[in-house]
MIGUSE-114504 format. One record per atom (N, C-alpha, C, O, CB): residue in one letter; x, y, z. Coordinates in steps of 0.1 Angstrom, whole numbers, plus 5000, padded with zeros to 4 digits. Atoms other than C-alpha are relative to their C-alpha. Glycine has a CB too. Example, Ala and Ser with C-alpha at 12.3 -4.5 7.8 and 13.67 -1.06 7.14 Angstrom:
<sites>
a500949885000 a512349555078 a500950125000 a501950125007 a499050005012 s499149895000 s513749895071 s499250115008 s499750225009 s500450054986 
</sites>
This chain:
<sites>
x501049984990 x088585581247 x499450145000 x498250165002 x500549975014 x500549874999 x088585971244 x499850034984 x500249974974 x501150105009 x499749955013 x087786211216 x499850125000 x499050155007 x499349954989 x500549874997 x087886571210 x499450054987 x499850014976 x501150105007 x500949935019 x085586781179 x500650135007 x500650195018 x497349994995 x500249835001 x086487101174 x499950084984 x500550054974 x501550055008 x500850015012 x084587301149 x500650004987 x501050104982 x499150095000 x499549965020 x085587261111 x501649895001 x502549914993 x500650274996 x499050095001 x088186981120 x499749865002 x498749835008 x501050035009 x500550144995 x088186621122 x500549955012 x501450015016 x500449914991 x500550024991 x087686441150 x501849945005 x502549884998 x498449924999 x498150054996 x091586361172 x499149915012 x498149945019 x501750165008 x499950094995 x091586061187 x501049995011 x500749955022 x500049944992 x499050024994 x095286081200 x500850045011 x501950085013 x500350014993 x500049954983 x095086131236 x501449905003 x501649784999 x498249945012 x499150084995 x098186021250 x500549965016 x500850055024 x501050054993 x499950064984 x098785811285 x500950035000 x501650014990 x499849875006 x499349974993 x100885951311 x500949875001 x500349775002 x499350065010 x499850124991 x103385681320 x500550025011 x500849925018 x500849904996 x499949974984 x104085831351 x498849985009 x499049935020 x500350145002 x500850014995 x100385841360 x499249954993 x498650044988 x499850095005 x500850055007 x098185611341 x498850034998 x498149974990 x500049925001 x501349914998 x095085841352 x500050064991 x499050054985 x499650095010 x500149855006 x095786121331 x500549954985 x501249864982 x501350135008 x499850005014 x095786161295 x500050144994 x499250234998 x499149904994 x500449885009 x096186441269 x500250064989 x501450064989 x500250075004 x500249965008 x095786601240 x500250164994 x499650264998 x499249955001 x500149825005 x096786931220 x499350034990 x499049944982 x501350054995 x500949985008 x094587111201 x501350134996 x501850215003 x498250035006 x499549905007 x096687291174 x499650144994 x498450144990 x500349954991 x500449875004 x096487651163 x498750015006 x497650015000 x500050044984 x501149954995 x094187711187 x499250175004 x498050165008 x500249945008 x500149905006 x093888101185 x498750044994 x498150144998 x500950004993 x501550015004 x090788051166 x498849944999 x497949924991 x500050004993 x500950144996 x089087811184 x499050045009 x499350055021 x500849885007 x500349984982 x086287901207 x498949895005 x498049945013 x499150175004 x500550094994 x084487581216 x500349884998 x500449864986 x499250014999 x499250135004 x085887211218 x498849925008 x498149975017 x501849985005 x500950074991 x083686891229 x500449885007 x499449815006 x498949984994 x499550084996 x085286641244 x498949875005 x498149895014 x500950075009 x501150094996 x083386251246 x500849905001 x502049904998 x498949974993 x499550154999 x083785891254 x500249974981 x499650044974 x498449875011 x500650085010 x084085691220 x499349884997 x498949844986 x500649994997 x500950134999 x082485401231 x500649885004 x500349795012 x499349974987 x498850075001 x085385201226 x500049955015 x499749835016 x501350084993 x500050084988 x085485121263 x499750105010 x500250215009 x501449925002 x500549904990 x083485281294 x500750035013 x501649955015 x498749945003 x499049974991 x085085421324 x500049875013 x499149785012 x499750165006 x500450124992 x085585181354 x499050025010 x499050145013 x501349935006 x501749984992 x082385181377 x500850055011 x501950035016 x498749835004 x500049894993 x082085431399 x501550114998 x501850185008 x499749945015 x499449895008 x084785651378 x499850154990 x498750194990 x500549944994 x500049895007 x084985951358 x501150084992 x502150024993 x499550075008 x498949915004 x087386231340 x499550155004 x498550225005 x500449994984 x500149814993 x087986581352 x501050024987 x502049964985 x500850075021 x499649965008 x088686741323 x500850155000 x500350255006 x499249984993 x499249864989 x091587031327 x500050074983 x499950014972 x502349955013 x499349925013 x092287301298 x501150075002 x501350115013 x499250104994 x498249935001 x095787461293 x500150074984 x499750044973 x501549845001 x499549875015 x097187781268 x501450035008 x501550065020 x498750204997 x498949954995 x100487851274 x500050184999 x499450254992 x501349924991 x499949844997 x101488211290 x500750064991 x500850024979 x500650045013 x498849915007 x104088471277 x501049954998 x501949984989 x500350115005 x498850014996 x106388291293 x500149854996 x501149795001 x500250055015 x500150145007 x105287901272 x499749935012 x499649815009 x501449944992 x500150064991 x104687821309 x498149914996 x497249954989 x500350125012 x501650055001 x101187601309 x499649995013 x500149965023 x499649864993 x500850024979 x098887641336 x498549964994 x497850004985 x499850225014 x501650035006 x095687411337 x499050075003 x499250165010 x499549885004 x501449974990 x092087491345 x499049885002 x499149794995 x499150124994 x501450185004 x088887201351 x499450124995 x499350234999 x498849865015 x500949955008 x086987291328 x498549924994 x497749964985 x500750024991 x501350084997 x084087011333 x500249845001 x501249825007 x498850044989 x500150144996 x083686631334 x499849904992 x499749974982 x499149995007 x500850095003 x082586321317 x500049885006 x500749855015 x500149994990 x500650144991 x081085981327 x499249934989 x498649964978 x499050045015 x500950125007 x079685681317 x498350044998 x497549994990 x500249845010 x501449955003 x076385871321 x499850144996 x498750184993 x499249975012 x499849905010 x077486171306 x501350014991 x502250094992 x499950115006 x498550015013 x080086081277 x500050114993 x500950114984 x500049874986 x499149905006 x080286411264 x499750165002 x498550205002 x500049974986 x500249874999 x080586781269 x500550114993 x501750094990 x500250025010 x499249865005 x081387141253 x500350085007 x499650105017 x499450084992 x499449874991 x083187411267 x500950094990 x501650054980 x501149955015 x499849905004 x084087741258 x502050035000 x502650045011 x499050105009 x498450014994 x088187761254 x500150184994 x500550255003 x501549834990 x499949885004 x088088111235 x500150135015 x499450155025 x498650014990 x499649864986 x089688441258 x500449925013 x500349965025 x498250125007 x499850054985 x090788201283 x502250015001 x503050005010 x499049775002 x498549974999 x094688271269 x500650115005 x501850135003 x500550004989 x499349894995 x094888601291 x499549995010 x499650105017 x500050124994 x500550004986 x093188501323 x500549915003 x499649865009 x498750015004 x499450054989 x095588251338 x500650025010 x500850145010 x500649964998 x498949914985 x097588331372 x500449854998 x500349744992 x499150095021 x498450135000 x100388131383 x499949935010 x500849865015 x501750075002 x500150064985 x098588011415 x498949904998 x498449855009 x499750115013 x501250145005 x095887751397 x500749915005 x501849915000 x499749964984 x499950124998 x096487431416 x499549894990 x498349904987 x499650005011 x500550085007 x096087131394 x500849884996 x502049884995 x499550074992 x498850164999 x097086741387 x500950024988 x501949964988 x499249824997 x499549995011 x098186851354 x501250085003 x501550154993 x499150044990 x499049904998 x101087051367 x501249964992 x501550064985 x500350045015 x499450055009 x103786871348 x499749944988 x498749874986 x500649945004 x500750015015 x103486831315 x500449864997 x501049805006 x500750114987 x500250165000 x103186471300 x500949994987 x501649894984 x498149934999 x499250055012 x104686561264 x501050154996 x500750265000 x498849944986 x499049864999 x107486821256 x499450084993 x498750074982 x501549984994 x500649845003 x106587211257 x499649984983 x500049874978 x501450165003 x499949955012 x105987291222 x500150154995 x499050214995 x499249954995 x499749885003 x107287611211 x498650114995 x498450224999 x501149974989 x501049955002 x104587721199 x498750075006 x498049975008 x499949944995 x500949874987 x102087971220 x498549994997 x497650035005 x500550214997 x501450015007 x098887891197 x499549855005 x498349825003 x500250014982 x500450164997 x098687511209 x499950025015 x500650075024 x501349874996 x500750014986 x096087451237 x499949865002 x500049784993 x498750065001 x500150184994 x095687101256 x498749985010 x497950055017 x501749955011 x501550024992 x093086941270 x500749865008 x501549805001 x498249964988 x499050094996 x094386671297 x498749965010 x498150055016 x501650065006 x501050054995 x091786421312 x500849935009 x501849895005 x499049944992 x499650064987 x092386271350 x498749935002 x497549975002 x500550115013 x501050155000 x090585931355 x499750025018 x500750005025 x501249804996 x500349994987 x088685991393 x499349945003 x498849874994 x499750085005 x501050074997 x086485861413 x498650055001 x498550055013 x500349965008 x501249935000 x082786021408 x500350065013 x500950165011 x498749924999 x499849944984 x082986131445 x500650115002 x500150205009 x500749925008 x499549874997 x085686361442 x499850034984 x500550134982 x501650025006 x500449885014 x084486481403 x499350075006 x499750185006 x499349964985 x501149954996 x081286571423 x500250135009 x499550235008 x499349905005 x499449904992 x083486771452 x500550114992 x500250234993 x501149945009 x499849885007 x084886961429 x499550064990 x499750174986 x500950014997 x501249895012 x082487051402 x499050095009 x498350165003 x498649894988 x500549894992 x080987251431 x500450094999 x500050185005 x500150015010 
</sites>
């Protein structure tokens, strides 16, 4: 259903469902370090359920491998896809970002260069409240 481009790579498909929360899905973007824009779309493959959406969250692990998300914008059946800027965002987290993504869905990975992108299935209504 999801897909992410990021530039000079081929296209990852392999969003993986929560089975704790069947809303949420997500995705690591490896060696990310040198990455400063990703775009995240529908594939076509199947449309969201009417009157739904995704709030799309981004995550860099801290000093401390901790991940803390951010929203970082939206999509919808009437906008399947968007870019956003993930570059300089691995030194401006704080530890007080509220967000659904707060437990992680697949084990840490050691690694400090791997960013994630983690999509939550809503209801237009509240994507709209909070893209304010």
């Amino acid at each position: 259903m999801f897909a992410l481009l990021v530039s000079g790579r081929l296209v990852q498909t392999n969003f993986v469902q929560s089975t704790e929360d069947q809303r949420k899905f997500m995705i690591d973007i490896p060696q990310a370090e040198g990455v400063n824009h990703v775009a995240v779309f529908l594939t076509g493959e199947s449309p969201f359920p009417l009157g739904t959406g995704g709030q799309i969250y981004f995550a860099w692990p801290d000093s401390q491998n901790k991940t803390t998300w951010r929203l970082a914008g939206y999509i919808s059946n009437d906008k399947p896809s968007t870019i956003f800027k993930i570059s300089g965002h691995s030194k401006s987290y704080s530890d007080d970002t509220k967000s659904y993504f707060a437990q992680p869905l697949l084990t840490p990975t050691p690694c400090t260069q791997t960013a994630k992108i983690g999509i939550l299935i809503e209801s237009l209504e509240t994507i709209k409240l909070m893209s304010k």
